[in-house]
PDB file with SEQRES, HELIX, SHEET and CRYST1 records, atoms N, CA, C and O in Angstrom:
SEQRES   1 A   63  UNK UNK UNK UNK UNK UNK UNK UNK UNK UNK UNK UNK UNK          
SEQRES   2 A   63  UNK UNK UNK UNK UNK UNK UNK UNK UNK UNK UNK UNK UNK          
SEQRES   3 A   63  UNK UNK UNK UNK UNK UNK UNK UNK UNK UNK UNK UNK UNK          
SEQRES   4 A   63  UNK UNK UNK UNK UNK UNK UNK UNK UNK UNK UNK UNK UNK          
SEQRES   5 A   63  UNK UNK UNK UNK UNK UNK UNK UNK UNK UNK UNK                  
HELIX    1 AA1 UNK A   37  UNK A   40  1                                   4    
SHEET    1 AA1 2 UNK A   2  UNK A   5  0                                        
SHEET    2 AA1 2 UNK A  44  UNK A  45 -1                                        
SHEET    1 AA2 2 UNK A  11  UNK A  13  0                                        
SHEET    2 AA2 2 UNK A  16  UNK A  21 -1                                        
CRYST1    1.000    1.000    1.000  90.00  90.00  90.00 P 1           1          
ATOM      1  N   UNK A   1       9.294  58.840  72.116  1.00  0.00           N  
ATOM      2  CA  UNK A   1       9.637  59.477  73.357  1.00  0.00           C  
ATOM      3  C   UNK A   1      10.239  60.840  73.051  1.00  0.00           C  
ATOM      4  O   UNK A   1      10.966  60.994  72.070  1.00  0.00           O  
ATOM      5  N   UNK A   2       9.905  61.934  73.977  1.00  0.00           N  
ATOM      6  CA  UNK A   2      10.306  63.098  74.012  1.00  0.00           C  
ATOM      7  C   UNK A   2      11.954  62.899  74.315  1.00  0.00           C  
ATOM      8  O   UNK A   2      12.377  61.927  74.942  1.00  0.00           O  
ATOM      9  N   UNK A   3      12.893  64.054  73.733  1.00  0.00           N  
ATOM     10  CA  UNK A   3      14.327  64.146  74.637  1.00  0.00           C  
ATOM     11  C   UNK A   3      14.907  65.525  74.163  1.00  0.00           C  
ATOM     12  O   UNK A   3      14.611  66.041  73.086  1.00  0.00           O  
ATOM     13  N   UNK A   4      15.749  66.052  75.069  1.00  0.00           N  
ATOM     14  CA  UNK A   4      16.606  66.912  74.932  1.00  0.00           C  
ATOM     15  C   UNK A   4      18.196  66.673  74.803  1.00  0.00           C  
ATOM     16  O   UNK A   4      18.682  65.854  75.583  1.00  0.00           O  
ATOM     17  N   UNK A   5      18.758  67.102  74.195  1.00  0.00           N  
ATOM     18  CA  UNK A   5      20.513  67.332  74.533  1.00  0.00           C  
ATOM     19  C   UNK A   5      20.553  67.614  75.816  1.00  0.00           C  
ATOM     20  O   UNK A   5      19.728  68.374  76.323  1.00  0.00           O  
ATOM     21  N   UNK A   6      21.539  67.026  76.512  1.00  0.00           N  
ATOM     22  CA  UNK A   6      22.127  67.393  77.646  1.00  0.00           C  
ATOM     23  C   UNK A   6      23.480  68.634  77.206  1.00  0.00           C  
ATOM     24  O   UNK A   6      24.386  68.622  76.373  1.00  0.00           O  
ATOM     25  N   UNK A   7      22.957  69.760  78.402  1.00  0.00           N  
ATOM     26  CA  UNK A   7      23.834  70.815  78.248  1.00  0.00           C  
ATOM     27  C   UNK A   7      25.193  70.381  77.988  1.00  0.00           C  
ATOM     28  O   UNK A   7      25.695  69.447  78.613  1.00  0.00           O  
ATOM     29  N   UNK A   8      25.955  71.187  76.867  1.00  0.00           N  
ATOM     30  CA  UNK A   8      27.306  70.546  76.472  1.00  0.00           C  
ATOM     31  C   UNK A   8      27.658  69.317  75.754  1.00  0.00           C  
ATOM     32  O   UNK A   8      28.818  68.914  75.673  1.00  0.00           O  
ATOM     33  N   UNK A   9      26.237  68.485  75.024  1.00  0.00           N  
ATOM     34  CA  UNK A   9      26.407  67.911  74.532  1.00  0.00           C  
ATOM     35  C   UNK A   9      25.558  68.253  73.157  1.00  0.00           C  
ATOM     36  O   UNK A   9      24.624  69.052  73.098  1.00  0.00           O  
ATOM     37  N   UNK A  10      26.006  67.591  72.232  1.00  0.00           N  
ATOM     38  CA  UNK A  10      25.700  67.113  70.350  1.00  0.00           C  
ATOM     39  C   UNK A  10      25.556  66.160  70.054  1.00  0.00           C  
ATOM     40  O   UNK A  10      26.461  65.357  69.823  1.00  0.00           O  
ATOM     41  N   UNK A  11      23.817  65.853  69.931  1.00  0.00           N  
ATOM     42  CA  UNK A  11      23.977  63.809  70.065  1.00  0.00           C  
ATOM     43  C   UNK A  11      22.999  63.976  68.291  1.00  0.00           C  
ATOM     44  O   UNK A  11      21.949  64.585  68.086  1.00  0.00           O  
ATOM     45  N   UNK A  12      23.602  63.420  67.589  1.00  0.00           N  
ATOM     46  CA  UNK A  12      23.098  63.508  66.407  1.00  0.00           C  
ATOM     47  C   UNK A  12      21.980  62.552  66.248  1.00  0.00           C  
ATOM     48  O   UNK A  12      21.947  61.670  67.106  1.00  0.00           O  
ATOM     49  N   UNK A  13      21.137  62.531  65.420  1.00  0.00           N  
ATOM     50  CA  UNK A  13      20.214  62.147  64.653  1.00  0.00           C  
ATOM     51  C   UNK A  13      20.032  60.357  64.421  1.00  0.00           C  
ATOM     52  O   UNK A  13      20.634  59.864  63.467  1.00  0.00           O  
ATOM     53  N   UNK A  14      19.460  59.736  65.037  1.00  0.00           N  
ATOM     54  CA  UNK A  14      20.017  58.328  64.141  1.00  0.00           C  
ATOM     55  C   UNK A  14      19.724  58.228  62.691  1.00  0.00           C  
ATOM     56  O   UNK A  14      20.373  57.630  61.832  1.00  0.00           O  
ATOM     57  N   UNK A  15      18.474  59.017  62.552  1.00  0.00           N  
ATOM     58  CA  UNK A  15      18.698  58.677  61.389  1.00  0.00           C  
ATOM     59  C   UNK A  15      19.385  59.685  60.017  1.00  0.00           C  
ATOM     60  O   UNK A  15      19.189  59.561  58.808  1.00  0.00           O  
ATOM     61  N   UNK A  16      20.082  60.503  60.631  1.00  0.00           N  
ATOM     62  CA  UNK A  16      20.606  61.152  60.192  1.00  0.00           C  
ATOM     63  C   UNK A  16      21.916  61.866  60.937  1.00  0.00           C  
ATOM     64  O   UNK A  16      21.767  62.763  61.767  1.00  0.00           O  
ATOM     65  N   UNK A  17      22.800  61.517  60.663  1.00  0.00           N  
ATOM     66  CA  UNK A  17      24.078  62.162  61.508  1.00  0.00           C  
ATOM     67  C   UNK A  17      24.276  63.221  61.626  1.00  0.00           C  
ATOM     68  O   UNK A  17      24.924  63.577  62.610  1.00  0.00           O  
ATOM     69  N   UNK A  18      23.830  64.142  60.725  1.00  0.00           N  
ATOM     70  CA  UNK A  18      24.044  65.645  60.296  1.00  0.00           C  
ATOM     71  C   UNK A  18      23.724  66.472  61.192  1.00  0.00           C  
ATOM     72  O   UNK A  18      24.428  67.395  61.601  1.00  0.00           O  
ATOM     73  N   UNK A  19      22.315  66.098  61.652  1.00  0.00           N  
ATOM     74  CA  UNK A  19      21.560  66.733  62.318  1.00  0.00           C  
ATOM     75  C   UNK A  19      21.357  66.228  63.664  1.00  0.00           C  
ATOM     76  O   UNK A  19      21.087  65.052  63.905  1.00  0.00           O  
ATOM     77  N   UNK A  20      21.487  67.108  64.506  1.00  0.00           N  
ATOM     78  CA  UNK A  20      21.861  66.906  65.989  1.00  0.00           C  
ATOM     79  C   UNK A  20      20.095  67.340  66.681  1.00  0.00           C  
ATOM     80  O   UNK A  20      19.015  67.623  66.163  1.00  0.00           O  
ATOM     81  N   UNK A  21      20.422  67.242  67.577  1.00  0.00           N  
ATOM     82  CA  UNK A  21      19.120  66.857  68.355  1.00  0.00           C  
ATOM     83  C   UNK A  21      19.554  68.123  69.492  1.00  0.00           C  
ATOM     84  O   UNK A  21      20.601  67.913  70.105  1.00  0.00           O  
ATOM     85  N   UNK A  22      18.761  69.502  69.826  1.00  0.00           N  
ATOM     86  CA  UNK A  22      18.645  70.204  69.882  1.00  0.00           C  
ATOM     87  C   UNK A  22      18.512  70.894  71.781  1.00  0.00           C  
ATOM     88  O   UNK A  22      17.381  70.981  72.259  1.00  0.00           O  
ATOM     89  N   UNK A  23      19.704  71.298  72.621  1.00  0.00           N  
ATOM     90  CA  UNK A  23      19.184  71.053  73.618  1.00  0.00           C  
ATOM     91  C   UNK A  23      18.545  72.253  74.519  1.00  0.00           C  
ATOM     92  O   UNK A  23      18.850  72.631  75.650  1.00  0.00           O  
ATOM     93  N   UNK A  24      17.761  72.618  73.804  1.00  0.00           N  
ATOM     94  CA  UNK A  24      16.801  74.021  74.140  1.00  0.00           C  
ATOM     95  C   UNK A  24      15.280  73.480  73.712  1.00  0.00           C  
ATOM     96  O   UNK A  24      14.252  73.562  74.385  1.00  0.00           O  
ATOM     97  N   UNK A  25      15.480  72.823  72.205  1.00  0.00           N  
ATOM     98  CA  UNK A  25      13.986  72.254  72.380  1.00  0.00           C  
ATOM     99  C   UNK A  25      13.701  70.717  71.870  1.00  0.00           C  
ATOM    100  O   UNK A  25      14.264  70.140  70.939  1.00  0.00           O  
ATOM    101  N   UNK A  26      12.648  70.205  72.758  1.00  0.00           N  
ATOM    102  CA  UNK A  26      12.276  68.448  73.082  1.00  0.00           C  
ATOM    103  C   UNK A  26      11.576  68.212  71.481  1.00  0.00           C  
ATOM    104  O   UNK A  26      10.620  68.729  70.903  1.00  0.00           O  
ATOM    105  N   UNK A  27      12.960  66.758  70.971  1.00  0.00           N  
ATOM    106  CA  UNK A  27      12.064  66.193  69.812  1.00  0.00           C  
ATOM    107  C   UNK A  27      11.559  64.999  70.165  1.00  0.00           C  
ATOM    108  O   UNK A  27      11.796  64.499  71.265  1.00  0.00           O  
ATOM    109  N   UNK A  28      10.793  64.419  69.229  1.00  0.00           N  
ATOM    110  CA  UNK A  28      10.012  63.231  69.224  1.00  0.00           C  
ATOM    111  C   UNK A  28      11.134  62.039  68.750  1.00  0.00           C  
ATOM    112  O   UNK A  28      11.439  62.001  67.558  1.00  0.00           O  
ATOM    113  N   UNK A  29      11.581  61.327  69.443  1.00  0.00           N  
ATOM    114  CA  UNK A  29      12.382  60.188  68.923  1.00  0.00           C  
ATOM    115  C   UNK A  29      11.594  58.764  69.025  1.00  0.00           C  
ATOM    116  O   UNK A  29      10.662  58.477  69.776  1.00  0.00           O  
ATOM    117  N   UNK A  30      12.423  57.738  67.779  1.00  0.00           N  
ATOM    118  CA  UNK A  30      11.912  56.158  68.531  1.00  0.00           C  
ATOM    119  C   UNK A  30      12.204  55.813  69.667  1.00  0.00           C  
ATOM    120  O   UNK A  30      12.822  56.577  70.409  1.00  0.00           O  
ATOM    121  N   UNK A  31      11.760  54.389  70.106  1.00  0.00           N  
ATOM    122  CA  UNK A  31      12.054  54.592  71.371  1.00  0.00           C  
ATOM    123  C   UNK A  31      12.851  53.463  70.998  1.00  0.00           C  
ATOM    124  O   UNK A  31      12.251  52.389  71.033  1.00  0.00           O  
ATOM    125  N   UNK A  32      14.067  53.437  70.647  1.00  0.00           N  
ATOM    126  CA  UNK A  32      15.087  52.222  69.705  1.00  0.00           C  
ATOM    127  C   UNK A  32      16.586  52.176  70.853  1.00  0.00           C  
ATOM    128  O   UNK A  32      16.737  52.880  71.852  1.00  0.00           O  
ATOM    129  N   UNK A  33      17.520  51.154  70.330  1.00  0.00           N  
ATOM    130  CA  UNK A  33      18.396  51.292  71.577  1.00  0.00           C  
ATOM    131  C   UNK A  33      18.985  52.084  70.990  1.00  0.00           C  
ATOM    132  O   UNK A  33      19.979  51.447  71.340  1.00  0.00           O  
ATOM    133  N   UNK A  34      19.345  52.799  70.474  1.00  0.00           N  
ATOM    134  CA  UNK A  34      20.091  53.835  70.225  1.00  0.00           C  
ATOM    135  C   UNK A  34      20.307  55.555  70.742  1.00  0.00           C  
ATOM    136  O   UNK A  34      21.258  56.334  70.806  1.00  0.00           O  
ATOM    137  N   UNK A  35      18.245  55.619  71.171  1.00  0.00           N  
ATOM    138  CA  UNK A  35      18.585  56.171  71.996  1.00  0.00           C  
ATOM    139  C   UNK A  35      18.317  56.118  73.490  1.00  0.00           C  
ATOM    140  O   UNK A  35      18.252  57.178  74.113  1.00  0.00           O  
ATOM    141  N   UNK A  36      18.119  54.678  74.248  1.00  0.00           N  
ATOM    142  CA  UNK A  36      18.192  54.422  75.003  1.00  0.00           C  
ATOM    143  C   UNK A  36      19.400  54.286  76.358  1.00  0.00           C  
ATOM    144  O   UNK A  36      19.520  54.356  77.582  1.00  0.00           O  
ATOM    145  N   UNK A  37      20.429  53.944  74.569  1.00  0.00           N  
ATOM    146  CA  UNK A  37      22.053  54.228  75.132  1.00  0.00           C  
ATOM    147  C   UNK A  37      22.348  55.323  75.412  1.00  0.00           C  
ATOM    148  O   UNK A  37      23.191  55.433  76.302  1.00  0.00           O  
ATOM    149  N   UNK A  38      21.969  56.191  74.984  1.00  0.00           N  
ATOM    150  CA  UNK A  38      22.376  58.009  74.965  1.00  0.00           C  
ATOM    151  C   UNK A  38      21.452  58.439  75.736  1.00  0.00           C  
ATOM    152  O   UNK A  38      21.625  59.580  76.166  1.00  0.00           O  
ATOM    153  N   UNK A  39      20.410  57.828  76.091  1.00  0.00           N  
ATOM    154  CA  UNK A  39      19.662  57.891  77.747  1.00  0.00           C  
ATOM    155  C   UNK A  39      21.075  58.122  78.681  1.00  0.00           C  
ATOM    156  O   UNK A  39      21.755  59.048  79.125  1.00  0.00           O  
ATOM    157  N   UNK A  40      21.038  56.683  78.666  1.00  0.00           N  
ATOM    158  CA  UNK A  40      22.098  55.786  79.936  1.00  0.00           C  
ATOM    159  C   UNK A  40      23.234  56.691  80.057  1.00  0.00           C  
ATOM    160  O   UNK A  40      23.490  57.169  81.162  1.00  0.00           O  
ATOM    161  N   UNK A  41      24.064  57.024  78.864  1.00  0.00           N  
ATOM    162  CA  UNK A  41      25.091  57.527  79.294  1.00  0.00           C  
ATOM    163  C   UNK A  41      25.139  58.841  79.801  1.00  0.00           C  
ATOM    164  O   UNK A  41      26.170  59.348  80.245  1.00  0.00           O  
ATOM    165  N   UNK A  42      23.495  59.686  79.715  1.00  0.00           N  
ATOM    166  CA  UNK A  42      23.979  61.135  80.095  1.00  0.00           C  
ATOM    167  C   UNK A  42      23.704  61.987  78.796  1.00  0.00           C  
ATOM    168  O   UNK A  42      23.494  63.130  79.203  1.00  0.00           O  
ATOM    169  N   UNK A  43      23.609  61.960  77.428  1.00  0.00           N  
ATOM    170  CA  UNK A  43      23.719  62.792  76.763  1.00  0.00           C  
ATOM    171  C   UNK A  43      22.347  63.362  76.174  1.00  0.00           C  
ATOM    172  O   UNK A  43      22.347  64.393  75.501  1.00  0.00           O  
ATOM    173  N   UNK A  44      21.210  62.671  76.447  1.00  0.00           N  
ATOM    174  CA  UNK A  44      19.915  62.702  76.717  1.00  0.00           C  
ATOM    175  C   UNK A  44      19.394  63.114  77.704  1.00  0.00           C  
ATOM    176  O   UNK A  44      19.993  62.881  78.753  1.00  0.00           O  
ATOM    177  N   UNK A  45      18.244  63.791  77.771  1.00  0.00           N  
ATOM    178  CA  UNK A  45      17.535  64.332  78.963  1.00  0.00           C  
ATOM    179  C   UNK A  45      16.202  64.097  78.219  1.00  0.00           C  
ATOM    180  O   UNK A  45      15.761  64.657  77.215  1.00  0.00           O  
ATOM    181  N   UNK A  46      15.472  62.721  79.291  1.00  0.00           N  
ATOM    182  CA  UNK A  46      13.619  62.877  79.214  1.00  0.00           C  
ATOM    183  C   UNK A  46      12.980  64.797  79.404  1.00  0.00           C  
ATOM    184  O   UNK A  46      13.083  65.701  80.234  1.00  0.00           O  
ATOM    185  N   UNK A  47      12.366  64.585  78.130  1.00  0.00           N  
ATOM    186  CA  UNK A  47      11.520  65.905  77.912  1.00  0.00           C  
ATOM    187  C   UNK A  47      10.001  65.541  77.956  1.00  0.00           C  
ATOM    188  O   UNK A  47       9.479  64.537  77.472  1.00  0.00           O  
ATOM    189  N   UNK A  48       9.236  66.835  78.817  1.00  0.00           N  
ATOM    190  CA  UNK A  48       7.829  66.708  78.384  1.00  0.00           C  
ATOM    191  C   UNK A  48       7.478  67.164  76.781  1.00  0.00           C  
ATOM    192  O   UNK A  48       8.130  67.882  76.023  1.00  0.00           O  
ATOM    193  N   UNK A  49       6.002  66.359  76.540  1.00  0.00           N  
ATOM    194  CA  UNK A  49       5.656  66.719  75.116  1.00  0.00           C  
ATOM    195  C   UNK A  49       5.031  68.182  74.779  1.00  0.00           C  
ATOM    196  O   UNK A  49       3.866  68.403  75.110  1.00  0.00           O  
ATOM    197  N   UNK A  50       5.850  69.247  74.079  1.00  0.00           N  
ATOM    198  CA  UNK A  50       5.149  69.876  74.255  1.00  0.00           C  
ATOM    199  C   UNK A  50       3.659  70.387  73.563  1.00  0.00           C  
ATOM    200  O   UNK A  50       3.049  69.874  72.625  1.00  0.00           O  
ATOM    201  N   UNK A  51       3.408  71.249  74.150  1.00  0.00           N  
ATOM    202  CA  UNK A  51       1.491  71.309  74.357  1.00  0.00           C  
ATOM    203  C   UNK A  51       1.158  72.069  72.796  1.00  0.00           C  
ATOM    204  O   UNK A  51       1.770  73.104  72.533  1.00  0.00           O  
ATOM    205  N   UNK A  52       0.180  71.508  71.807  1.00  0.00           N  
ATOM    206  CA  UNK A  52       0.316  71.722  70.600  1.00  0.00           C  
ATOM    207  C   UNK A  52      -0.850  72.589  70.567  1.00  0.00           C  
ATOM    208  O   UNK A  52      -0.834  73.463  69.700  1.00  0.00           O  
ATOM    209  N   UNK A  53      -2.032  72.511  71.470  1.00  0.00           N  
ATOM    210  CA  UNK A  53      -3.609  72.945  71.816  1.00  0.00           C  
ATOM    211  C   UNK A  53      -3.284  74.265  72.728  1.00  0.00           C  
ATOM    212  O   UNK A  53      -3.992  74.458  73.716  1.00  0.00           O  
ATOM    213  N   UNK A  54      -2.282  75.130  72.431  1.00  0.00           N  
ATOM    214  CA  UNK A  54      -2.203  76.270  72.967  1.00  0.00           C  
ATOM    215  C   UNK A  54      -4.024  76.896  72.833  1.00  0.00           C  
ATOM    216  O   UNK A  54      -4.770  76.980  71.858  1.00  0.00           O  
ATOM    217  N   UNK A  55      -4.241  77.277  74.446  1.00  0.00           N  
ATOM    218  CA  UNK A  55      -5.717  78.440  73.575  1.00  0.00           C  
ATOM    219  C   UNK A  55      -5.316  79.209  73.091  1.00  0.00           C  
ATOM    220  O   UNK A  55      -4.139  79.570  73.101  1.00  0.00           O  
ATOM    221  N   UNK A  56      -6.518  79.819  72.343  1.00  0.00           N  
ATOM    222  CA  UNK A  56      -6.677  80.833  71.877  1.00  0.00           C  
ATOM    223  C   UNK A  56      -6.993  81.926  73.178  1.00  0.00           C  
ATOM    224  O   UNK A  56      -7.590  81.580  74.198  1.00  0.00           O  
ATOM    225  N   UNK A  57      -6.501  83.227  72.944  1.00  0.00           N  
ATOM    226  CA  UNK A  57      -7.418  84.562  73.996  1.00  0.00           C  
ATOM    227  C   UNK A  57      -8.682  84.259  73.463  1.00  0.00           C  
ATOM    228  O   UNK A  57      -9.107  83.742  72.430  1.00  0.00           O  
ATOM    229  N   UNK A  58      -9.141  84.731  74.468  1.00  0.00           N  
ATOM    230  CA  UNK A  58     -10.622  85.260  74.100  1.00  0.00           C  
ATOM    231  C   UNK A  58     -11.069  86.450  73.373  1.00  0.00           C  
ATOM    232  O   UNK A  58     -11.036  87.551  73.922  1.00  0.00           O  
ATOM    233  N   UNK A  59     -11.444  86.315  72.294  1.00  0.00           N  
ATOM    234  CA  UNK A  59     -11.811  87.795  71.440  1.00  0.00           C  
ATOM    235  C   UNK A  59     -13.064  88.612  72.017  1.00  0.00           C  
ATOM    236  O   UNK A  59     -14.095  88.132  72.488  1.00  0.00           O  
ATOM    237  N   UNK A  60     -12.677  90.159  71.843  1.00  0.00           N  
ATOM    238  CA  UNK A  60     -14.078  90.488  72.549  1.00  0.00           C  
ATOM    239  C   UNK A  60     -15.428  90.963  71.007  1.00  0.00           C  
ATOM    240  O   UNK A  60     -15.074  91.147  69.843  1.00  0.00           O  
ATOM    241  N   UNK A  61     -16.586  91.031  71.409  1.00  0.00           N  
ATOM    242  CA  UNK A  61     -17.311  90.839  70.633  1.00  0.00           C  
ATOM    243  C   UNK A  61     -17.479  92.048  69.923  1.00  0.00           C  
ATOM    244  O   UNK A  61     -17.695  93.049  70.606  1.00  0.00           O  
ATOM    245  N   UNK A  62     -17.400  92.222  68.111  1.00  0.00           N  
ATOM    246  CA  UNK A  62     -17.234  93.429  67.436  1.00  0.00           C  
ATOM    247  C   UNK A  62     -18.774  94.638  68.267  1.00  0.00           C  
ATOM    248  O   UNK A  62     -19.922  94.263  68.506  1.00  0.00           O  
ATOM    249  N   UNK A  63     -18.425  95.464  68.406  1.00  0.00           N  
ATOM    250  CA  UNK A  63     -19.978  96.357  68.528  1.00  0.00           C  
ATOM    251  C   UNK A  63     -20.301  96.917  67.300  1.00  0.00           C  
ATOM    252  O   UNK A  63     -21.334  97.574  67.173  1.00  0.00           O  
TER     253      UNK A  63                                                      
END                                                                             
């Protein structure tokens, strides 16, 4: 599942404490109770996934 930090919050890593979970941009977490709890309480925010298949412009053709 996608998530964000909730503004004003630092919800670290489960699997790593060090590293906090970022609330400007959506990571990929398990979907484990750990952070299901940090759903519930507020310090989580559901994020969309973001879009990896950016297009390309269209190039115009050499003459």
């Amino acid at each position: 599942m996608h998530v964000l930090a909730a503004p004003g919050h630092q919800v670290p890593m489960e699997s790593d404490p060090h590293n906090h979970i970022d609330p400007t941009e959506s990571v990929d977490v398990p979907d484990t109770s750990y952070y299901r709890r940090r759903m519930a309480a507020g310090e989580l925010l559901p994020a969309k996934k973001p879009r990896n298949g950016a297009k390309q412009p269209a190039q115009e053709p050499a003459e």
